[in-house]
C-alpha positions in Angstrom: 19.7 56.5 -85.7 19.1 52.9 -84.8 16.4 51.8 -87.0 14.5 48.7 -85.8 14.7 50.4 -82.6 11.0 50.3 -80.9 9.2 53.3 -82.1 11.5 54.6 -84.5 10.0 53.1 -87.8 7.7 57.0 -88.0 10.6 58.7 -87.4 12.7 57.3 -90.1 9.4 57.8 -92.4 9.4 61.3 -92.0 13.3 62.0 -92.4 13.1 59.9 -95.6 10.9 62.9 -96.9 13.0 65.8 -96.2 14.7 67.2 -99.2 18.6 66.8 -99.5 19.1 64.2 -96.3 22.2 62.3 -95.9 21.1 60.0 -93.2 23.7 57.2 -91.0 21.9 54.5 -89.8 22.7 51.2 -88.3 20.5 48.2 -88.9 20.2 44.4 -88.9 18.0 44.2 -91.6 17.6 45.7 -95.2 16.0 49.3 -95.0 12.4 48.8 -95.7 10.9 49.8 -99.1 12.6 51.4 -101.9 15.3 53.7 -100.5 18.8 54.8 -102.2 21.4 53.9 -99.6 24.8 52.6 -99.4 25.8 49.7 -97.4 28.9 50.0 -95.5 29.4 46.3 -93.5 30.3 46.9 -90.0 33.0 44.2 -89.5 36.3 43.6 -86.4 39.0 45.5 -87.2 42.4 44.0 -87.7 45.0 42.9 -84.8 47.1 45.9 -85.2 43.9 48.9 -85.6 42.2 47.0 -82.5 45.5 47.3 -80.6 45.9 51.2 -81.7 42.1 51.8 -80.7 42.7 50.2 -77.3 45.3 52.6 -76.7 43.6 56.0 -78.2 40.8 55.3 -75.4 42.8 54.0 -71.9 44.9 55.6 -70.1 49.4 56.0 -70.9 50.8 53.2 -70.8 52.8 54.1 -68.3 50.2 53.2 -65.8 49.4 50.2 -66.8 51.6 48.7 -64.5 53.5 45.1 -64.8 52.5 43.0 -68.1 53.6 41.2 -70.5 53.1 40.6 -74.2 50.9 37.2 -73.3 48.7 39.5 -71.3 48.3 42.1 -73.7 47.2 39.4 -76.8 44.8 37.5 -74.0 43.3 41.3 -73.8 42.8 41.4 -77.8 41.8 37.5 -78.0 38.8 38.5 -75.4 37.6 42.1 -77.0 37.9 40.1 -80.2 38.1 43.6 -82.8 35.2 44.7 -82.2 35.1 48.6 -81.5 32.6 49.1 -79.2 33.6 46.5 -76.7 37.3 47.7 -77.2 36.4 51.4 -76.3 34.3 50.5 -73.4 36.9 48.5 -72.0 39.4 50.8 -73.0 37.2 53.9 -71.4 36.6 51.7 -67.6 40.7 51.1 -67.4 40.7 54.6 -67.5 38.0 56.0 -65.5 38.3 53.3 -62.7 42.5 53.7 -62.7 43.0 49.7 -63.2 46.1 48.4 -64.2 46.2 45.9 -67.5 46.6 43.0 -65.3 43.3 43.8 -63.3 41.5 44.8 -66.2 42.1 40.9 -67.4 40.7 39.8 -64.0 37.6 41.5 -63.6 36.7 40.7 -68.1 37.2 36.9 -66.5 35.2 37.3 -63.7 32.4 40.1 -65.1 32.6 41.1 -68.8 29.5 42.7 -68.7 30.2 44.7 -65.5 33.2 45.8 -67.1 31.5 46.3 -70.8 29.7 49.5 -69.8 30.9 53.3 -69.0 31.2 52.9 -64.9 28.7 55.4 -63.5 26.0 55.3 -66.3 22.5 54.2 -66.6 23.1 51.2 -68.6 21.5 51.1 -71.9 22.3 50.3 -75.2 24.5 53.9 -75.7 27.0 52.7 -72.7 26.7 49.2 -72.2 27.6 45.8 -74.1 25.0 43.8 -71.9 22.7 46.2 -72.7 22.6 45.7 -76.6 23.0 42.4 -76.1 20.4 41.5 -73.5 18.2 43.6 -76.3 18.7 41.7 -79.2 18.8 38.5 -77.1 15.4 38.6 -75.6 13.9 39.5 -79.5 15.0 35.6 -80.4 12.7 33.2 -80.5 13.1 30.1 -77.8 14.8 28.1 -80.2 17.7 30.6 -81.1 17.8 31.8 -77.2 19.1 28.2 -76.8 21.3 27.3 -79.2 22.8 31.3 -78.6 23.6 30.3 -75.2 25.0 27.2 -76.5 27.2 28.3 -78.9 29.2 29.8 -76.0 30.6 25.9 -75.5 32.2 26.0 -78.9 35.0 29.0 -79.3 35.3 28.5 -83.1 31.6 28.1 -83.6 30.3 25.4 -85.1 29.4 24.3 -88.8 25.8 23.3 -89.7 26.9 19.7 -90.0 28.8 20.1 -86.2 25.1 22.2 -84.5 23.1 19.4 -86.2 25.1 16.4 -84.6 25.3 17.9 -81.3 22.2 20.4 -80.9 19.4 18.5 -83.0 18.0 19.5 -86.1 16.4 22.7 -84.8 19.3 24.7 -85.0 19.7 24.5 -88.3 16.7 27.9 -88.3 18.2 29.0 -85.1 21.6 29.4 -86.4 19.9 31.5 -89.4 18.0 33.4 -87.0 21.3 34.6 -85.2 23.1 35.4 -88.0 20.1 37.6 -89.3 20.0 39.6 -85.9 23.3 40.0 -85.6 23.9 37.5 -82.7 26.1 35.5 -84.4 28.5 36.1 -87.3 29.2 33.5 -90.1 32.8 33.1 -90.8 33.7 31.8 -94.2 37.4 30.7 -94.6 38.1 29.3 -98.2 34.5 27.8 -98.4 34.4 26.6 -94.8 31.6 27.9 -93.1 31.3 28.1 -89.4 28.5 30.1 -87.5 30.5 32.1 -84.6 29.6 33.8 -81.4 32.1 36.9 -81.2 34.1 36.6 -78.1 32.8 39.0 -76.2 28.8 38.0 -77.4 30.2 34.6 -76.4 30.9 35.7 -72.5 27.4 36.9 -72.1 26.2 33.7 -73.6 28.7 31.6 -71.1 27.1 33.1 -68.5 23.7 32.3 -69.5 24.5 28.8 -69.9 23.1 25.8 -67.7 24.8 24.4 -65.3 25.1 21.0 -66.7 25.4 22.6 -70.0 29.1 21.3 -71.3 28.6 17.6 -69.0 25.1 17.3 -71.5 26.5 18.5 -75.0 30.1 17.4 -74.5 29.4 13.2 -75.4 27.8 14.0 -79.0 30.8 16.7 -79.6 33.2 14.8 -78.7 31.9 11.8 -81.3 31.5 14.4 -83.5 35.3 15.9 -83.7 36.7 12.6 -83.2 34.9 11.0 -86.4 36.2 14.9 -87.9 39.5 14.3 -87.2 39.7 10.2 -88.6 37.9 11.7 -92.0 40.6 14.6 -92.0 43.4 12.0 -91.1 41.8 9.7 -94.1 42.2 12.9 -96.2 45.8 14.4 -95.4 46.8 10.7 -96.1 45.5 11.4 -99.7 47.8 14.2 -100.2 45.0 16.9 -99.4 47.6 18.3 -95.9 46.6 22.4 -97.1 43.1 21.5 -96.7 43.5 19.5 -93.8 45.6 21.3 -91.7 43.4 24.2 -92.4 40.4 22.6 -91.6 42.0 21.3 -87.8 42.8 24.7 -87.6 40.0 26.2 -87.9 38.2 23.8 -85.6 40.8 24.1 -83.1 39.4 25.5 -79.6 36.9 23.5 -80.1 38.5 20.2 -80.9 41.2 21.5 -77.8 37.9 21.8 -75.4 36.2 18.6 -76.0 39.4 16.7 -76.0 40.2 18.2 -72.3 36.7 17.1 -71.3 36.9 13.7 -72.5 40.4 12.5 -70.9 38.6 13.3 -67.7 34.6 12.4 -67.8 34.4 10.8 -71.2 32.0 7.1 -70.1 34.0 4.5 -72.5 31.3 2.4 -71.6 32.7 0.0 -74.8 36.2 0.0 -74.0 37.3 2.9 -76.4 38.6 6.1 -75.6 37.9 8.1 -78.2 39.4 11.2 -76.5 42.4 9.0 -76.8 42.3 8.0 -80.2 41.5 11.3 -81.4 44.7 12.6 -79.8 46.9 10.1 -81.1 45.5 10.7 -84.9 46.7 14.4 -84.5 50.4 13.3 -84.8 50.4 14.5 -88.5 48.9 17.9 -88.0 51.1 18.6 -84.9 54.0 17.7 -87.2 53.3 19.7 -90.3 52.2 22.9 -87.9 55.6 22.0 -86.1 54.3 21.5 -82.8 54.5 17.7 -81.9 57.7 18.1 -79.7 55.9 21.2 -77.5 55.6 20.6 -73.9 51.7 21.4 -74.2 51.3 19.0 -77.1 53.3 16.5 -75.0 51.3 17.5 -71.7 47.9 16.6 -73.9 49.3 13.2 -75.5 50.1 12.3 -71.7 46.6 12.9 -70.6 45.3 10.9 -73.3 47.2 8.3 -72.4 45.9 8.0 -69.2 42.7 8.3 -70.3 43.0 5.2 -72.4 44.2 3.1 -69.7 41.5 4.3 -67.1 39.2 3.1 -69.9 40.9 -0.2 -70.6 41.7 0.7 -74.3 44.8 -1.2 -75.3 44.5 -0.2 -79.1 44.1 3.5 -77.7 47.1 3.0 -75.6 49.1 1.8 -77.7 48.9 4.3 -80.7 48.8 7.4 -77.9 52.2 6.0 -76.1 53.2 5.8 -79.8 53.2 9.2 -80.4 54.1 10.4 -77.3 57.1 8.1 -77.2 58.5 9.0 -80.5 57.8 12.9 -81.3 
């Protein structure tokens, strides 16, 4: 039973009176009024249990035709641990006969087509869009928007980070997803990020504005910029655990905005900060060992670039610096 379900408030009213019941239901809120219950917290389930589920529910391996390891993490980075997507997912590979590879394609191109038992009347029972579009239209304006928003920002973002680059209201709104379930908040050693779950975060993407990431991306990009100098400052200060953990954290975010700004950032004062930022990420990429990797390399190269298009010697200099000497 699904208790904040339309209609159902009587229903759970009159089981609450019936002599010995042991009743299982799911809810977003506390159970209303004084009523003896356990809580049991519905969270992901770990790499290897998400992996074992996946299998339970699609079809032998056997069939899943040519993959690789790569493909079958980018399958577990998408469904994220969360049962429901993963058995849905799990349950169309096998009823539609794909093979792992096109499963991938067709969660890239329509997650929530592929989120639902193929054949069914979608509702909440047999279809991820379903229980999302649900609990999405219940928000107010406010956390409809910054929802859909949150989909730019893979790690989620901190209350400092939604404040600097959504405005002040989403301070509520980020409350307001958390409460209904929307969101999740994410608490590593004290630092707090409110998260989309990936596969809550493809329905948002999809919602998004066109101009969405070319509107936000300017005020994020100032923002994990002055995040990285103040992290820099820190790990300078012999504080390199809580540094590197913190860039870690923020990573696919801090990797998204950098990528936008080497290409489309205005530098209308001479200064790239996508460049600078890059180029202050040498101590991190050599304490996480990955300053010599072609991908780091690849980025450092971009930035450089960038700098030049933007005419910033002092960000040229310290990102052919770095890339130079690895």
């Amino acid at each position: 039973l699904t208790h904040d379900r339309s209609g159902a408030a009587a229903l759970l009213t009159a089981l609450l009176e019936t002599r010995r019941l042991k009743l299982i239901t799911t809810a977003r809120r506390d159970l209303p009024g004084s009523v003896h219950h356990q809580l049991v917290e519905l969270a992901r389930l770990d790499p290897r249990d998400a992996q074992i589920a996946f299998t339970i529910y699609a079809p032998p391996i056997e069939e899943w035709g040519a993959w690789t390891q790569d493909d079958w993490l980018t399958l577990h980075r998408f469904l994220d641990g969360y049962p429901f997507p993963i058995r849905l997912t799990a349950t169309a590979m096998r009823q539609a006969r794909l093979q792992l590879r096109e499963l991938l394609r067709r969660l890239r191109e329509n997650p929530q087509g592929t989120f639902r038992y193929p054949g069914d009347e979608e509702d909440r029972e047999t279809s991820l869009a379903a229980t999302l579009d649900l609990s999405y239209h219940l928000l107010p304006d406010d956390a409809q928007r910054v929802c859909t928003l949150l989909a730019l920002f893979p790690a989620g973002l901190t209350r400092d980070a939604a404040r600097a680059i959504l405005g002040a209201a989403s301070d509520a709104a980020l409350e307001t997803l958390v409460q209904h379930s929307m969101a999740e908040l994410r608490d590593e050693n004290g630092y707090r990020q409110v998260a989309l779950p990936e596969p809550a975060r493809r329905y948002a993407e999809a919602r998004l504005p066109a101009n969405a990431l070319a509107t936000y991306a300017p005020k994020a990009l100032v923002f994990f910029a002055d995040l990285i100098d103040n992290v820099q400052e820190a790990m300078n200060r012999n504080q390199e655990v809580a540094g590197r953990r913190m860039l870690t954290l923020e990573w696919p975010n801090i990797e998204q905005v950098l990528a936008w700004g080497y290409d489309h950032e205005a530098c209308r004062d001479g200064v790239s900060r996508a460049a600078r930022a890059t180029a202050q990420l040498r101590f991190y990429w050599f304490l996480s060992g990955e300053l010599g990797r072609p991908e780091t390399l690849d980025r450092l190269q971009r930035a450089l670039a960038a700098a030049q298009r933007a005419g910033d010697r002092l960000g040229e200099a310290i990102a052919f610096s770095t890339w130079a000497s690895p």
